[in-house]
C-alpha positions as CSV (number, residue, x, y, z in Angstrom):
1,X,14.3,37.3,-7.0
2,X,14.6,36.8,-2.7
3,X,14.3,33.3,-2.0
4,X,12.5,32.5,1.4
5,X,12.3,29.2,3.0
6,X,9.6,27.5,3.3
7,X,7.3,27.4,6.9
8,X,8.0,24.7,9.5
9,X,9.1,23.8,12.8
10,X,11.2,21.6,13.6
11,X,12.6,19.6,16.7
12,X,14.1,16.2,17.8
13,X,12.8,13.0,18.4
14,X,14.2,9.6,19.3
15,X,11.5,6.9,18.5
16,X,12.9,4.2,21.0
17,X,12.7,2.8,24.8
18,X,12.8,5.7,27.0
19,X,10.6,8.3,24.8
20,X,7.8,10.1,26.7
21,X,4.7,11.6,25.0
22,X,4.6,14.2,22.6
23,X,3.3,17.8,25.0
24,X,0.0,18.1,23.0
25,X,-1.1,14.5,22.9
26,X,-2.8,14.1,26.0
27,X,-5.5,11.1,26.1
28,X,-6.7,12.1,29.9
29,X,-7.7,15.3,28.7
30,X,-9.7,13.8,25.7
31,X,-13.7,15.1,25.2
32,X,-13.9,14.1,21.5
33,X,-16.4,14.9,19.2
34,X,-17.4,13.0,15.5
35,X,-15.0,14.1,13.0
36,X,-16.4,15.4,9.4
37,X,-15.0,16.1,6.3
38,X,-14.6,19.2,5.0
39,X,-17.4,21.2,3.2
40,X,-15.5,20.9,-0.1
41,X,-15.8,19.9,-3.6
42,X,-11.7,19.4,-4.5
43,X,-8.4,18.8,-2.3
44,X,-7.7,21.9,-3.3
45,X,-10.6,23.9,-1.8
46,X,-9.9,21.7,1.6
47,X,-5.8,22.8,2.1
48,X,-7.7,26.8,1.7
49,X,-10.3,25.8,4.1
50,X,-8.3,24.1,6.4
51,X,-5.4,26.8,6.3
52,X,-7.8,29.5,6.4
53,X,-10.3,28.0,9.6
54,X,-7.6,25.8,11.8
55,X,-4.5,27.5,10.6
56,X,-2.2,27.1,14.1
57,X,-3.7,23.4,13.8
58,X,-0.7,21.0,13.1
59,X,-2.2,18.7,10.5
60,X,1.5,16.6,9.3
61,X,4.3,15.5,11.5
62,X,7.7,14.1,9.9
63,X,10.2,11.7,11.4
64,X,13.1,11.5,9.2
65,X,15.6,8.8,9.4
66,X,18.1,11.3,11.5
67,X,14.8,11.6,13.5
68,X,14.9,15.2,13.2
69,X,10.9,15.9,13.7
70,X,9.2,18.5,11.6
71,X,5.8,20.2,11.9
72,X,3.1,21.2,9.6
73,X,0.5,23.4,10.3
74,X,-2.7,23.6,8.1
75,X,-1.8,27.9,7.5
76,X,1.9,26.8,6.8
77,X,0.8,23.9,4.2
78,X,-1.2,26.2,2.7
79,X,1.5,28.9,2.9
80,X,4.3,26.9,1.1
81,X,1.9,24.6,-1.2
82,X,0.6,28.7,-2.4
83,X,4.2,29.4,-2.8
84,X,5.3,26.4,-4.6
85,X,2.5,26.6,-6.8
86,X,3.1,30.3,-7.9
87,X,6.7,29.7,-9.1
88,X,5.3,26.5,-10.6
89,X,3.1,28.9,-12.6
90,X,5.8,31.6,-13.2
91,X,7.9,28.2,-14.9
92,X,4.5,27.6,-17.3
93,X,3.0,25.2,-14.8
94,X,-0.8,25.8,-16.3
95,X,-4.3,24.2,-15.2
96,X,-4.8,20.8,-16.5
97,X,-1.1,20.2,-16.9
98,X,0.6,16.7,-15.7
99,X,3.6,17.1,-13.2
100,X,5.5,13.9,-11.9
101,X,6.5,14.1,-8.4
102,X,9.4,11.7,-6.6
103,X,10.3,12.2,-3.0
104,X,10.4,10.1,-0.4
105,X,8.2,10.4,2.8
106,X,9.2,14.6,3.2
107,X,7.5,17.6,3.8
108,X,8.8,18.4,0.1
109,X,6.5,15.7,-1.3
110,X,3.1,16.8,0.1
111,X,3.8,20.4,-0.4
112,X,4.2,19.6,-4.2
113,X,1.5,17.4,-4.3
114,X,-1.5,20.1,-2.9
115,X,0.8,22.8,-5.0
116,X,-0.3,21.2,-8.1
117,X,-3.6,21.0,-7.0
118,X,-3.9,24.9,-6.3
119,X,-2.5,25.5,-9.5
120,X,-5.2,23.0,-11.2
121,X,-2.4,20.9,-12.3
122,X,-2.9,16.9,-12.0
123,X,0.5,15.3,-9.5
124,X,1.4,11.9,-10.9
125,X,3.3,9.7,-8.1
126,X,6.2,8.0,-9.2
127,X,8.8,6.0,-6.7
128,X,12.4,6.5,-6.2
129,X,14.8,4.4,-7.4
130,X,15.8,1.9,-4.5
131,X,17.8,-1.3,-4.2
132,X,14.9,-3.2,-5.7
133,X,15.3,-2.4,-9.0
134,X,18.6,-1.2,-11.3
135,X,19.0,2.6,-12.2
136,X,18.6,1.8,-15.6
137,X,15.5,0.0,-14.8
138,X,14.2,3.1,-13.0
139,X,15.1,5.0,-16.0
140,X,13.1,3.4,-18.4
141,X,10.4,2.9,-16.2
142,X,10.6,7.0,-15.5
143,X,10.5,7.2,-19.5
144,X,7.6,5.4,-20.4
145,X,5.8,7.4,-17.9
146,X,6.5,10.5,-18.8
147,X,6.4,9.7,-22.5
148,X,2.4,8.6,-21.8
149,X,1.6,11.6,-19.3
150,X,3.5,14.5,-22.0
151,X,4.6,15.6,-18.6
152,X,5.3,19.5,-18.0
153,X,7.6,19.1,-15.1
154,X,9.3,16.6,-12.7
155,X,9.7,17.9,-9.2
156,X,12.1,15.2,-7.3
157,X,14.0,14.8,-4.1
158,X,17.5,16.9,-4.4
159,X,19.4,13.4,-4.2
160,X,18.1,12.2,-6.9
161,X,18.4,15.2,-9.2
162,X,20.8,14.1,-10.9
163,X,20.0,10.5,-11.8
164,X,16.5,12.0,-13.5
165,X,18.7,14.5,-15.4
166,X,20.8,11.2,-16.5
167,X,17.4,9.4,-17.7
168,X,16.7,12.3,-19.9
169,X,19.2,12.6,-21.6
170,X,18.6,12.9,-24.9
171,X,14.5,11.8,-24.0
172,X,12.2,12.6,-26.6
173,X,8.3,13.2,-25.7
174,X,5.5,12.5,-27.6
175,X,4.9,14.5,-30.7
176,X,3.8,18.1,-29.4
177,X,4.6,17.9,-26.0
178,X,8.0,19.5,-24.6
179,X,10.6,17.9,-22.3
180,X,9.8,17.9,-18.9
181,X,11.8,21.0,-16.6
182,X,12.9,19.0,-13.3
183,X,13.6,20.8,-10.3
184,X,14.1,20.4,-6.5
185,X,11.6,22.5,-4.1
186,X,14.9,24.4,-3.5
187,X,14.2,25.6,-7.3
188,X,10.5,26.6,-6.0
189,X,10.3,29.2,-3.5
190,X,11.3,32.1,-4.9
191,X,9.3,35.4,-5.1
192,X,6.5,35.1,-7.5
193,X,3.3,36.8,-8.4
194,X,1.0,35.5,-6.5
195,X,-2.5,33.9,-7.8
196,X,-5.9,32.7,-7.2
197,X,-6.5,29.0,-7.7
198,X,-8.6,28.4,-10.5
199,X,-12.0,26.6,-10.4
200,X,-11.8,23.0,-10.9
201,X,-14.7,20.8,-11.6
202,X,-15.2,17.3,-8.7
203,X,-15.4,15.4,-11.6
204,X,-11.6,16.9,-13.3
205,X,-8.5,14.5,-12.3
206,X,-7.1,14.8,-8.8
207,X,-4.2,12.5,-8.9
208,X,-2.7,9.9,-11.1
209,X,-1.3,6.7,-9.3
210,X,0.9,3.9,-11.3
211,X,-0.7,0.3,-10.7
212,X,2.1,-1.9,-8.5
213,X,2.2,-4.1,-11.5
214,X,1.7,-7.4,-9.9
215,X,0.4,-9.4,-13.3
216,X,1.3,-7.0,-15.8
217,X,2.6,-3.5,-16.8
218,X,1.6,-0.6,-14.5
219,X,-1.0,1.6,-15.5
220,X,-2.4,4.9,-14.4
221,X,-5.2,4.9,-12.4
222,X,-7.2,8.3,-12.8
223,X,-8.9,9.1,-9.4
224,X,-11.2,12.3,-9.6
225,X,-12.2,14.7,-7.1
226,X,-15.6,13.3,-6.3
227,X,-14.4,9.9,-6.1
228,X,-11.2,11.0,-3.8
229,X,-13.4,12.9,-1.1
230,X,-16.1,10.6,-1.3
231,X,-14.1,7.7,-0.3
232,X,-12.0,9.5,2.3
233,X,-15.3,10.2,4.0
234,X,-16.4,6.7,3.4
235,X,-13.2,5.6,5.2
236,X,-13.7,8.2,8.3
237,X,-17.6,7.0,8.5
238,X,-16.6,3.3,8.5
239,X,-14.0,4.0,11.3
240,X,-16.0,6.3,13.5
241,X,-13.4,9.0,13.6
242,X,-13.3,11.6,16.2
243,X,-11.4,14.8,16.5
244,X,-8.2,13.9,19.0
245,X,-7.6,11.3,16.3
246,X,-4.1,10.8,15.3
247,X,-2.9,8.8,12.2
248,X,0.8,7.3,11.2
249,X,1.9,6.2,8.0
250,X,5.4,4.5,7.1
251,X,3.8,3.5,3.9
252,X,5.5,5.0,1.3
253,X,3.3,8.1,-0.1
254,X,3.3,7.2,-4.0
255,X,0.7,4.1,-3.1
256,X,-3.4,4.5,-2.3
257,X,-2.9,3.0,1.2
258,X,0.3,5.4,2.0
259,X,-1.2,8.3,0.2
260,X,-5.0,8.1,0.3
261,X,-6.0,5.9,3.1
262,X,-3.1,6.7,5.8
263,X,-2.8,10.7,4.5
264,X,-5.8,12.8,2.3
265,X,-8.5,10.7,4.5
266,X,-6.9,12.0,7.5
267,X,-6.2,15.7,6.1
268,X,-9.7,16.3,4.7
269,X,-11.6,15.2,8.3
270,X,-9.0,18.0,9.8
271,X,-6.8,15.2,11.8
272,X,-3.2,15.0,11.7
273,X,-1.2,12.7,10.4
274,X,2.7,11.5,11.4
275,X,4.8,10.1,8.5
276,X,8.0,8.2,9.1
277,X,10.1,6.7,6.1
278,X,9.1,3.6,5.0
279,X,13.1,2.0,4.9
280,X,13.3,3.4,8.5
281,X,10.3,1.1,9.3
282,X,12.4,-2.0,7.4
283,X,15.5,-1.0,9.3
284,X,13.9,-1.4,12.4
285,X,10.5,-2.2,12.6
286,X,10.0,-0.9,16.4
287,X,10.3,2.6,15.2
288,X,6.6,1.9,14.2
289,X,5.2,0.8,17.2
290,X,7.2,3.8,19.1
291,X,6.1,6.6,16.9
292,X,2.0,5.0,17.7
293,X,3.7,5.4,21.4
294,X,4.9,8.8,21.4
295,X,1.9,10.6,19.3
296,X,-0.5,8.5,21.6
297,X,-1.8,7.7,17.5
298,X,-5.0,6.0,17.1
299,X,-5.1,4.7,14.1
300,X,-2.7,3.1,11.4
301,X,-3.0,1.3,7.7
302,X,-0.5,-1.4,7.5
303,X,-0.2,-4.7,5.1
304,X,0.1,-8.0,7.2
305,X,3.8,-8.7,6.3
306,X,4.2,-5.3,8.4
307,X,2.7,-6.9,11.3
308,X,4.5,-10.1,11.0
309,X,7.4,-8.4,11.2
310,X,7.0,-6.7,14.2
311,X,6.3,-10.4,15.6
312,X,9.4,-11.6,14.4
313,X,12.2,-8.9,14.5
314,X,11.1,-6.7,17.8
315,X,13.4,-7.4,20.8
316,X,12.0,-7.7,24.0
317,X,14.4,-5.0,25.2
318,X,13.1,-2.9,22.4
319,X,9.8,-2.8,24.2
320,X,10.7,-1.7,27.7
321,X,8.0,1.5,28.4
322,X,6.3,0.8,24.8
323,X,2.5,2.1,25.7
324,X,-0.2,1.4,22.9
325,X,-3.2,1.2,24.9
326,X,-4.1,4.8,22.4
327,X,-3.9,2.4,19.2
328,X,-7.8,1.9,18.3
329,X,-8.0,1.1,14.8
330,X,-5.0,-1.1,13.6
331,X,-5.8,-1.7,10.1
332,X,-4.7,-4.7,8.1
333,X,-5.2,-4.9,4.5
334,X,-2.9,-4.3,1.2
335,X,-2.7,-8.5,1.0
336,X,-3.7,-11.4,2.3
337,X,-4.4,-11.1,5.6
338,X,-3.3,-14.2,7.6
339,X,-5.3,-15.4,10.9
340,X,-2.1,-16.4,12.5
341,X,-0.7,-13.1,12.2
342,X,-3.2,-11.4,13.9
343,X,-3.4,-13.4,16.4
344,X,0.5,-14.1,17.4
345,X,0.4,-10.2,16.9
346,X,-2.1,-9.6,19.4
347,X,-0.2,-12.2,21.8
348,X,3.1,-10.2,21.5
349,X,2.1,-7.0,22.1
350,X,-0.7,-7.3,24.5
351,X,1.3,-6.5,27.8
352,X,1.8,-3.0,25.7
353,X,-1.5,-2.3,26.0
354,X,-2.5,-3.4,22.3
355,X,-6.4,-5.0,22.2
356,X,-8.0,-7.5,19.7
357,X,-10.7,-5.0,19.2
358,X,-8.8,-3.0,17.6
359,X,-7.9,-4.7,14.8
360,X,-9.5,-3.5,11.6
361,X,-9.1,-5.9,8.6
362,X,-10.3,-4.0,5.2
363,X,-10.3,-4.9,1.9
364,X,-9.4,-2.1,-1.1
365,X,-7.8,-1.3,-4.7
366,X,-6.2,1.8,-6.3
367,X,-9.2,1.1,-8.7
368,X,-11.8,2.2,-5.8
369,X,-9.4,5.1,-5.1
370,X,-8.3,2.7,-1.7
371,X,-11.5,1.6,0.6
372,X,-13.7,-0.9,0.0
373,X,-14.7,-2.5,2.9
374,X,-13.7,-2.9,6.8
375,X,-14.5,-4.3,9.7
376,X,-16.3,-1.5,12.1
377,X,-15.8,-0.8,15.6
378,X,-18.0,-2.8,17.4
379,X,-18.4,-5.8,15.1
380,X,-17.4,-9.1,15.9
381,X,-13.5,-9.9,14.4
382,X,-15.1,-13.0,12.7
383,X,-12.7,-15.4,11.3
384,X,-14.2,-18.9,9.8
385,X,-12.3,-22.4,9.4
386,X,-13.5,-23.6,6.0
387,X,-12.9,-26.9,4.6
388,X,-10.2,-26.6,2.2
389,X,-11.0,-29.6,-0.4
390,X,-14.7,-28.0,-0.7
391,X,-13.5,-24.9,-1.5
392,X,-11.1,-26.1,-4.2
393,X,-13.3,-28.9,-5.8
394,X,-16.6,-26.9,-5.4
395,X,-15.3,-23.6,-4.7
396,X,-17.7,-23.4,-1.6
397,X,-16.8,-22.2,2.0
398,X,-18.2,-24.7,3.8
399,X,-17.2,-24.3,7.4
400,X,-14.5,-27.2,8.8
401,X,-16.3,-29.2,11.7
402,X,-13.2,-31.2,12.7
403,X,-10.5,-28.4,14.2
404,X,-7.6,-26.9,12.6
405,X,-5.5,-29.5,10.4
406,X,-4.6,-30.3,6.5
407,X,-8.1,-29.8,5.1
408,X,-8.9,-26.3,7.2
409,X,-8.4,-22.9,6.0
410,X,-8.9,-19.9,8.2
411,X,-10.1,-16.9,6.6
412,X,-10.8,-13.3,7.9
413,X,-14.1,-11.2,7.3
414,X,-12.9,-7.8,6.1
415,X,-16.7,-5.9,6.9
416,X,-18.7,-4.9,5.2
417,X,-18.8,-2.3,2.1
418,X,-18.1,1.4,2.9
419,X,-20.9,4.0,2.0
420,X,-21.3,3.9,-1.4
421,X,-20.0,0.9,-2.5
422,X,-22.1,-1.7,-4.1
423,X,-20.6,-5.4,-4.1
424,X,-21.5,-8.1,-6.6
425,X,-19.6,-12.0,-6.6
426,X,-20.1,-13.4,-9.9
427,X,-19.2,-17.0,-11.4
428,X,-16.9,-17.6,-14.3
429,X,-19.7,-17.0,-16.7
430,X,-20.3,-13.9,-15.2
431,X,-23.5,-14.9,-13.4
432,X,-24.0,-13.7,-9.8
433,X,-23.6,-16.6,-7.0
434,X,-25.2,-17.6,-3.8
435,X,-24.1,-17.0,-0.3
436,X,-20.7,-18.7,0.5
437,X,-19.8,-19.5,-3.1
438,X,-16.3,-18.3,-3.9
439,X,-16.2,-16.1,-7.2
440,X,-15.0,-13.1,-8.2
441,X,-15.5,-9.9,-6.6
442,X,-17.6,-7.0,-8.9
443,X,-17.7,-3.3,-7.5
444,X,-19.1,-0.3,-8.2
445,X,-20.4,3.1,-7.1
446,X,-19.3,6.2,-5.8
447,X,-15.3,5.6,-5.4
448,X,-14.9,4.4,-8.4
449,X,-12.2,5.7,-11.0
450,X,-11.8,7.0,-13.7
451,X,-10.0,5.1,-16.0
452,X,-6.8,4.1,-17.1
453,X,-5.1,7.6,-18.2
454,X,-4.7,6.6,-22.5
455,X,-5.5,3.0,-22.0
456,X,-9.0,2.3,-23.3
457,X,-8.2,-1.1,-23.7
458,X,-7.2,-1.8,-20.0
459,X,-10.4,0.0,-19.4
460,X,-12.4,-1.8,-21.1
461,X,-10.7,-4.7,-19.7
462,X,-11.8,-4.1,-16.3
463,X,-15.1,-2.2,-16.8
464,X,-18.2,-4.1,-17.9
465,X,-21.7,-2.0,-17.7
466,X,-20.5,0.0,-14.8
467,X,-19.1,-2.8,-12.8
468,X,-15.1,-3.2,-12.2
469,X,-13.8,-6.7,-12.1
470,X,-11.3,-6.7,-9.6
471,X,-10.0,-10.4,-10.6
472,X,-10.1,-11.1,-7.3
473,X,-11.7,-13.9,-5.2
474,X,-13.9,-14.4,-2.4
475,X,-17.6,-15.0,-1.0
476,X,-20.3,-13.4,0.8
477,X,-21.3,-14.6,4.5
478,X,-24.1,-13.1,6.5
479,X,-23.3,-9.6,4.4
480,X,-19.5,-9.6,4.9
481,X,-17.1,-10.2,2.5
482,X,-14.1,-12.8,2.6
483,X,-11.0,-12.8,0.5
484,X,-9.6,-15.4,-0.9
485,X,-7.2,-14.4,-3.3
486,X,-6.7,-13.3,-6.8
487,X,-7.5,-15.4,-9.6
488,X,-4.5,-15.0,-11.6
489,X,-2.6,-16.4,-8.6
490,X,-4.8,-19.4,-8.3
491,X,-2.7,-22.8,-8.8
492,X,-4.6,-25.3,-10.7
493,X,-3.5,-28.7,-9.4
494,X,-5.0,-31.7,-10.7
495,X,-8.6,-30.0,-11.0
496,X,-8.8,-27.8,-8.2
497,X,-7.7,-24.4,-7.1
498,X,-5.4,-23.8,-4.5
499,X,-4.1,-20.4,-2.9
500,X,-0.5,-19.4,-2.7
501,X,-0.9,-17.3,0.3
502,X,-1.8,-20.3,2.8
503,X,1.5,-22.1,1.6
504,X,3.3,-18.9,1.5
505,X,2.7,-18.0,5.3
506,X,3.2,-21.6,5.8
507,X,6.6,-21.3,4.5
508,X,7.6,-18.1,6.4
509,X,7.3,-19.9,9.3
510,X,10.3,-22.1,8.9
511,X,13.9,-20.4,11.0
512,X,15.9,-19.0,8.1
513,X,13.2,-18.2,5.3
514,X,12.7,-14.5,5.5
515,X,9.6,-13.0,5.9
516,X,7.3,-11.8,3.2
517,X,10.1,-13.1,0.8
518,X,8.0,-16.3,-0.3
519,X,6.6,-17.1,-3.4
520,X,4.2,-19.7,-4.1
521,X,3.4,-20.0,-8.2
522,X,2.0,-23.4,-10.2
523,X,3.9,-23.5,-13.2
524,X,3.3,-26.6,-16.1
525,X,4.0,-30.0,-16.5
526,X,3.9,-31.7,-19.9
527,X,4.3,-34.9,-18.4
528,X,1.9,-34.7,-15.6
529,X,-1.0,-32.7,-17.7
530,X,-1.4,-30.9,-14.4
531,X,0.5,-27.5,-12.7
532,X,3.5,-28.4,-10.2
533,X,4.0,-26.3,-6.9
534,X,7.1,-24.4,-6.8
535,X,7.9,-21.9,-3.4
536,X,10.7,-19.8,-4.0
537,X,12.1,-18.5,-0.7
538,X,14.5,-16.3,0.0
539,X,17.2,-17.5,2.8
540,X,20.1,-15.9,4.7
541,X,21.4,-19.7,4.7
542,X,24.4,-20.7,2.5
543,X,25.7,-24.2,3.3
544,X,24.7,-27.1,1.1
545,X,23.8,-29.5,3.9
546,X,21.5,-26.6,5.7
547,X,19.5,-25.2,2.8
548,X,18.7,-28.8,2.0
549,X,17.2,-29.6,5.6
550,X,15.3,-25.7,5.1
551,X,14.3,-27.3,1.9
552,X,12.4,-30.2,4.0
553,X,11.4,-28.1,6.6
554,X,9.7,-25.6,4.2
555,X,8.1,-28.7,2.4
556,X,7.0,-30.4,5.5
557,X,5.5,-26.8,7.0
558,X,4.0,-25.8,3.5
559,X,2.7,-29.6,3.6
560,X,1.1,-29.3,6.9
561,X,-0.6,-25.6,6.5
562,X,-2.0,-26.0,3.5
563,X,-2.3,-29.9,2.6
564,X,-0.4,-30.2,-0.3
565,X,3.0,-30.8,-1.5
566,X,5.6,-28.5,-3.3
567,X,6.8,-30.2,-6.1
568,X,9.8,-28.1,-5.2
569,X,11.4,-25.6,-3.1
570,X,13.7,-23.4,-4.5
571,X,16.1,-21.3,-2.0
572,X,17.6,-18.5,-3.2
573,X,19.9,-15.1,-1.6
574,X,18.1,-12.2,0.2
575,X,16.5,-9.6,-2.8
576,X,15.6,-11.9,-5.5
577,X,12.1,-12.7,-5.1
578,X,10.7,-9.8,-7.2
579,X,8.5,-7.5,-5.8
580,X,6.1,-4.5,-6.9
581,X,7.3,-1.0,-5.5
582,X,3.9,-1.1,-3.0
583,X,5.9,-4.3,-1.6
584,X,4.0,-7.4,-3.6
585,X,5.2,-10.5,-4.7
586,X,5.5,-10.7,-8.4
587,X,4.1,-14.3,-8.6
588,X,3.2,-14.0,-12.2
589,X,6.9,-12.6,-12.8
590,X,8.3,-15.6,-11.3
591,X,5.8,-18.2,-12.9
592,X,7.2,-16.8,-16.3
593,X,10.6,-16.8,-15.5
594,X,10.9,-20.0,-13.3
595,X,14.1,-21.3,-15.4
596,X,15.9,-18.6,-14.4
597,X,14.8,-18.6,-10.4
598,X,16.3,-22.4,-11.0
599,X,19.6,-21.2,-11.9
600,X,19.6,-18.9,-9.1
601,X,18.9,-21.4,-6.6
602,X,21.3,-21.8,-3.9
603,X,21.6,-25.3,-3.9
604,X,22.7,-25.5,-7.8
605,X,25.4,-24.0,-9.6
606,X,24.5,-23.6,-12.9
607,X,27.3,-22.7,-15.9
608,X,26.1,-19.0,-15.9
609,X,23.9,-17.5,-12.7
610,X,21.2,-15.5,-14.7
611,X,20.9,-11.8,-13.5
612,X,17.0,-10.6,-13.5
613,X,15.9,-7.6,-13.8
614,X,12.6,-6.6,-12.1
């Protein structure tokens, strides 16, 4: 059979100081009108309407790490993703069958993903292996999955062909169920007979997304049709999108805000989308801000650590001819969204042309496909200063009338609840609370999913008489909703609650801690009857005498930001705070396993230095 390759264009881009404007961005020319979803009932049915209706419309850009830029059209995505999908069915590929996919940010990986859905198959997302976690970790992991999912196939990124082939060797499925065939999309274009996509129903299984695993194992989070396209609509509503909208994503594309949020919502209103790699935002952070500058992009998803990090890392010279006056939604959710942030981030990069009103904090779950609430354009960015004490002793947010000090916490409204979305804030008895009491956050309606794929129990866990507890925390105020954190990361002090993230931040703060590599976890004490404060922090530092003055400083800062005291700080090297594969801290990890983040403390040399495996 003739092999063919698949359609793009491609070209060259350097995202740095220097870079004009991409030739069909051009904000002067701009006479927008609303953007709507697609008339459609699957994801399917909107890559045929979309190829078929806007077919020279480019609808995905790529920015590889050699910056080599590639285009996608809606007729070539539906081209290839046809293609793909008929050699998937000429390998047995059949409707209703599960197919892992595992590529980085690539063309490859959402040509496989809408290839499944013409075929009626259901893609399951599944990372690469990265410096995070051990091969043989990945291995395992990769196992277990494909063991619960009875998995027909495993399409991959080429470079890591072989290291799946290694983890299934000698893998046996359940009972019934064949090995997986792996291939490359190399293996998938080929000649093949071609076919019409069969009818699937809105409420059959679009995608499968792993959990991040933050308090327990990862499970598979079943997001139907329906749900998918009613929440990406819900999201384009909320937002006000219009049709010279432009998205970028870094976020990696096997997580709801990568995927979902930053890439279908787009796709299904008809409005592109430019993808860079997520380690080629880590490398060098300005490559964000300069791909927002080049597309003239007006919208991003992006957790807070994201925009910390631009505060911290960018070099001025980095920003020479920088323009991001086009930037009108800058979305901040994923985690706890810190008040400082946002507002040093708005300081830095002001004289670029970025505004406070564009800031969109938003609150969402994997379990609610992605979107649950955000602020909207035109709403005041409302942040309130709440006495800390009352909230921990009588878990109210009473607002702090004496400034900014020891006993204030500042906390962000994240809007209101997107179309379809009912909100409920319920006590520890499950009884409904007032205005401004803190208690945990209860959702349901139109976004919601459809279960944990073979895990009733988890289910079950989660879903009481249509409502999902999220287990996490916050309160009501003049119909917006604050966060204030999960309950399984609370710390229990001496009878009342307190929230890593405040001493977290507070600890980032120090010179030498690195950023977003903070923990904050209450672990026992016997002796006390009470929980101690440990912060584990990861430092570039090495000398005795200067990670014990870090030590104070990150006990002073913590001290000062959040009004209590660490029992104990704990520095350790660079990559050994754990973390989910969505970029999470793995407090309840670390809480469990706080002996051995002792022995790996920097300041200690212990007989044998534990290696953990996360």
């Amino acid at each position: 059979m003739s092999q063919e390759p698949l359609r793009r264009q491609t070209g060259h881009v350097q995202l740095g100081p220097g870079l004009g404007r991409h030739p069909t961005r051009d904000m002067a020319q701009r006479a927008p009108t609303r953007a709507t979803p697609a008339p459609v009932q699957t994801l399917a049915e909107a890559v045929v309407h979309w190829g078929r209706t806007r077919p020279s419309q480019p609808v995905f850009y790529f920015v590889d790490l050699e910056e080599k830029l590639t285009v996608l059209t809606a007729g070539d995505l539906h081209h290839n993703a046809m293609r793909i999908g008929a050699n998937l069915r000429a390998r047995g590929v059949k409707q209703g069958d599960m197919v892992v996919l595992s590529f980085d940010t690539s063309p490859e990986f959402l040509e496989s993903f809408f290839a499944c859905g013409l075929v009626g198959a259901t893609p399951c997302l599944i990372e690469l292996p990265s410096s995070k976690v051990s091969v043989q970790a990945w291995g395992e992991r990769l196992r277990v999955k494909l063991r619960l999912l009875g998995a027909r196939a495993m399409l991959i990124d080429p470079d890591f062909v072989d290291l799946a082939q290694e983890a299934l060797a000698g893998y046996q499925p359940e009972p019934g169920h064949a090995p997986p065939f792996v291939a490359t999309l190399k293996d998938l274009v080929a000649d093949a007979e071609p076919f019409e996509p069969p009818t699937v129903g809105a409420e059959e299984v679009a995608f499968i997304q792993f959990t991040s695993g933050t308090t327990d194992a990862p499970k598979g989070v079943q997001i139907s049709h329906r749900a998918l396209l009613a929440n990406c609509a819900a999201i384009g509503e909320s937002g006000q999108w219009d049709s010279d909208d432009l998205m970028v994503c870094w976020l990696p594309l096997y997580h709801d805000m990568g995927l979902v949020a930053s890439t279908l919502a787009s796709f299904v209103h008809g409005l592109p989308t430019a993808l860079v790699p997520p380690f080629g935002f880590l490398l060098k952070p300005s490559r964000w801000l300069w791909a927002m500058h080049y597309f003239r992009a007006t919208s991003c998803f992006a957790p807070n650590f994201a925009y910390q990090l631009c505060v911290k890392r960018i070099k001025d010279a980095e920003l020479e001819g920088l323009d991001l006056s086009a930037w009108e939604r800058a979305y901040n959710a994923a985690e706890f969204i810190h008040a400082d942030t946002v507002s040093q981030f708005t300081e830095r990069f002001r004289s670029c042309g970025f505004e406070p009103e564009a800031w969109r904090p938003s609150y969402g779950m994997a379990e609610m496909v992605v979107g649950v609430s955000c602020r909207s354009r035109g709403d005041v960015l409302r942040m309130e200063t709440l006495s800390r004490s009352a909230l921990a002793s009588q878990r109210r947010a009473v607002p702090h009338t004496g400034g900014t000090g020891q006993d204030s916490l500042t906390v962000l409204s994240v809007g209101r609840m997107l179309r379809g979305i009912e909100l409920r804030i319920v006590d520890d008895e499950g009884r409904p609370v007032g205005e401004r009491q803190e208690g945990e956050i209860l959702l349901r309606g139109t976004s919601l999913f459809s279960g944990y794929y073979k895990n009733p129990e988890a289910t079950d866990g989660v879903l009481r008489d249509g409502w999902l507890y999220t287990g996490d925390l916050g309160y009501v105020a003049d119909g917006e909703l604050f966060i204030c954190g999960r309950s399984k990361d609370l710390i229990i002090k001496a009878g009342e609650n307190h929230h890593p993230y405040t001493m977290e931040n507070a600890a980032s703060q120090v010179a030498g801690v690195r950023v977003g590599c903070v923990a904050a976890v209450g672990v026992g004490n016997l002796q006390t009857g009470t929980e101690d404060i440990v912060i584990v922090c990861e430092t570039t530092e090495t000398k005795p005498d200067a990670l014990r003055q870090l030590c104070k400083h990150v006990e002073e800062m913590v001290y000062q930001g959040s009004g209590v005291r660490p029992n104990r700080v704990i520095p350790v090297a660079p990559h050994t705070v754990p973390k989910t594969t969505s970029g999470k801290i793995k407090r309840a990890y670390i809480r469990q396993n706080i002996e051995a983040f002792e022995n790996l403390s920097l300041l200690v040399t212990p007989p044998s230095r534990q290696a953990l495996v996360h």
